[in-house]
N, C-alpha and C positions, 0 to 999 in steps of 0.2 A: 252213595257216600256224600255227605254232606261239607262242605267244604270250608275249611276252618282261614278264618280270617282273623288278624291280630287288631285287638281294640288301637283304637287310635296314639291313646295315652300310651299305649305299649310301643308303639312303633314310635313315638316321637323319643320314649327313652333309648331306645336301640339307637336312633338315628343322633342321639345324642352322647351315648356311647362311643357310639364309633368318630365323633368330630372331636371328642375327647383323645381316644386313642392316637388319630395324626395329627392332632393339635402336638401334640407330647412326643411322636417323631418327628413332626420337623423341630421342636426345641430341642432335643434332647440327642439329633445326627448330629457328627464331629463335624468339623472343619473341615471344605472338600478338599482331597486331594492334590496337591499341583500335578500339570503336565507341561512339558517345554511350547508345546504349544498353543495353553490357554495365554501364554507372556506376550505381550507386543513385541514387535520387533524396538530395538535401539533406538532411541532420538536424540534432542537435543536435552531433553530431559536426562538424566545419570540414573533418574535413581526413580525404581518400580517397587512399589512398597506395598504389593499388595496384604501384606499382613496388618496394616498399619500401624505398624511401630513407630516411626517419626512424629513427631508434633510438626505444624506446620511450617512453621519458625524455622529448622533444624532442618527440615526437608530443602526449605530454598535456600539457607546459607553454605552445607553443604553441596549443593547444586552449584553454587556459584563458585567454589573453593574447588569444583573439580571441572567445572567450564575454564577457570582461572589457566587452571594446568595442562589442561588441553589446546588453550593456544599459546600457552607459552615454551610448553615441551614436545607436543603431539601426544601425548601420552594419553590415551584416554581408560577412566575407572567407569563399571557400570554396577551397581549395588544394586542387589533383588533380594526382597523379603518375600515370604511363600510362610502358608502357615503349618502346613504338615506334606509330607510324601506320601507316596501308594505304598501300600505296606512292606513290597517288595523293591523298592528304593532306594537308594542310598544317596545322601550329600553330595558325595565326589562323582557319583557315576551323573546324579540329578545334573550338575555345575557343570559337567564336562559335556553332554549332550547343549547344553541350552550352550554352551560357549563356540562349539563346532555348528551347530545351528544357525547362529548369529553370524559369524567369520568362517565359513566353511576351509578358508583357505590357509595357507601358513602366510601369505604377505595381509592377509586381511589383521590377520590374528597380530600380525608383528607386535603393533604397539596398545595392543589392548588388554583389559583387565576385569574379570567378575569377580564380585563377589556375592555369594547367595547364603542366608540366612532361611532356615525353616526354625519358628518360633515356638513350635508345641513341643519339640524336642531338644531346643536351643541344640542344633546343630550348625555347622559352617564350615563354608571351602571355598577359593580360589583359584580361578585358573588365570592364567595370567600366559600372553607371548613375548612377556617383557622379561627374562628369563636371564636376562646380565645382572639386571637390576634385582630382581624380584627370586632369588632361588628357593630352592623347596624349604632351607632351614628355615629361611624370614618369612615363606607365606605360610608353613606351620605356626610360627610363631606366634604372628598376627592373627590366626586364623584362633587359636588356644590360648595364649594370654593375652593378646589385648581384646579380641572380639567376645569370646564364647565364656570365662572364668570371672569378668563380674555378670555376665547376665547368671550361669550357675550361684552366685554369690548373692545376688540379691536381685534381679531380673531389672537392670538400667539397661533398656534398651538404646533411647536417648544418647546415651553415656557411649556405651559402647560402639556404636555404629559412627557415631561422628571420632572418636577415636581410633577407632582404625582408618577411619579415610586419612585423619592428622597425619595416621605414619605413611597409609599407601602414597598419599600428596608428596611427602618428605622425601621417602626413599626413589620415587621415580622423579621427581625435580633435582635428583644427584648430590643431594645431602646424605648425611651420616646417619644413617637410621638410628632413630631416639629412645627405640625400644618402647615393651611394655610400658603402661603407668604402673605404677607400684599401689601395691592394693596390700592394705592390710592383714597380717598372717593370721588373727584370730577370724575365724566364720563365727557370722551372728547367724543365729538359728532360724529357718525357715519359714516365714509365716503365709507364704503361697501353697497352695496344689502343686503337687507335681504333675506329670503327664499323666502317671502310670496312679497316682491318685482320684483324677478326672476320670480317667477310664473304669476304675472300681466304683467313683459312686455314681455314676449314669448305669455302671452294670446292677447294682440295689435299686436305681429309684425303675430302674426297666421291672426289676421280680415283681416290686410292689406292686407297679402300674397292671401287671401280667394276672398277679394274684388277683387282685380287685376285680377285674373285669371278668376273670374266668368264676368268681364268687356271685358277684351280683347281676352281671348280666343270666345266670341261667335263673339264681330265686328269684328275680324280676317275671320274667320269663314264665315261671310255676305258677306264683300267687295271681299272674294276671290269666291264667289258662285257667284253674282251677276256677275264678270268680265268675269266670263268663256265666251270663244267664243261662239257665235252662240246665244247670252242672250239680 
């Protein structure tokens, strides 16, 4: 039997094929994951952004407005962005492992406070052991209109995140909690992706990618078998 070997040209298309094909999964994999413990532990820093939603600016004025409040009240806030969960995840369950994680204890927990943002979902939750101050009506509250209803609105992450801290600062410095900002009752219309948008058109440009290669890698394939000398 004589032993069939692929011309040169042939094998550099294949092999270009295929740089094609993981070129276009790694663009085109979602956002990995979060797990509580790819997050560092707590420092002097407040605030773990790994989604990058803060602008710089906004990162250390914040920072300094809840250093502020920590030595003036002990009260400490830690804000974590994550860009999406494991599929079988949830917000509260995500916020309440990384919180017992962090403070395993109830006198650890006393005077502390999370709050974690996952941005593909514009989801959010708090857990808090400041629990005089902070009860479940106000950290819903905070947690759905001031945080989560303008990013739904118009995606000011900016906005939102340094305005929830305004009230968590307020309300646990033992002022009157300032409530909500008030946001406009007309919704202007969408001109983002949604999540569930993002996910249908990577699942189309996947068919396409899929089709293509399963078309012209095999007629590649043919015309260069068939051309071989001696055929």
């Amino acid at each position: 039997m004589i032993p069939f070997t692929l011309p040169r040209h042939l094998r550099t298309a294949l092999v270009f094929c295929g740089a094609l094909v993981l070129s276009l999964t790694l663009w085109l994999s979602p956002a990995t994951a979060a797990t509580t413990d790819q997050l560092p532990s707590p420092t002097a820093n407040a605030i773990i952004d790994t989604a990058n939603l803060l602008s710089r600016i906004n990162t250390s004025n914040l920072n300094k407005s809840l250093a502020k409040l920590a030595t003036q009240t002990g009260q400490q806030v830690h804000f974590v962005t994550i860009d999406r969960l494991e599929y079988d995840d949830t917000i509260a369950a995500f916020s309440d492992r990384l919180f017992t994680q962090w403070f395993p204890t109830p006198e650890q927990q006393k005077n502390q406070t999370l709050l974690v943002l996952a941005s593909l979902t514009n989801q959010g939750a708090i857990q808090t052991g400041a629990s005089d101050l902070l009860t479940p009506e106000i950290t819903t509250s905070i947690t759905e209109d001031t945080l989560l209803l303008p990013l739904r609105r118009g995606g000011k992450y900016n906005q939102a995140l340094l305005d929830a801290g305004d009230r968590l600062i307020a309300i646990l410095s033992g002022q009157p909690d300032p409530g909500a900002p008030e946001i406009a009752a007309l919704d202007v219309e969408a001109t983002y992706a949604t999540a569930e948008e993002t996910d249908d058109r990577n699942a189309t440009i996947w068919v396409v990618v899929l089709l293509v290669v399963a078309t012209v890698v095999p007629m590649v394939t043919y015309f260069a078998y068939v051309g071989l000398p001696g055929r």
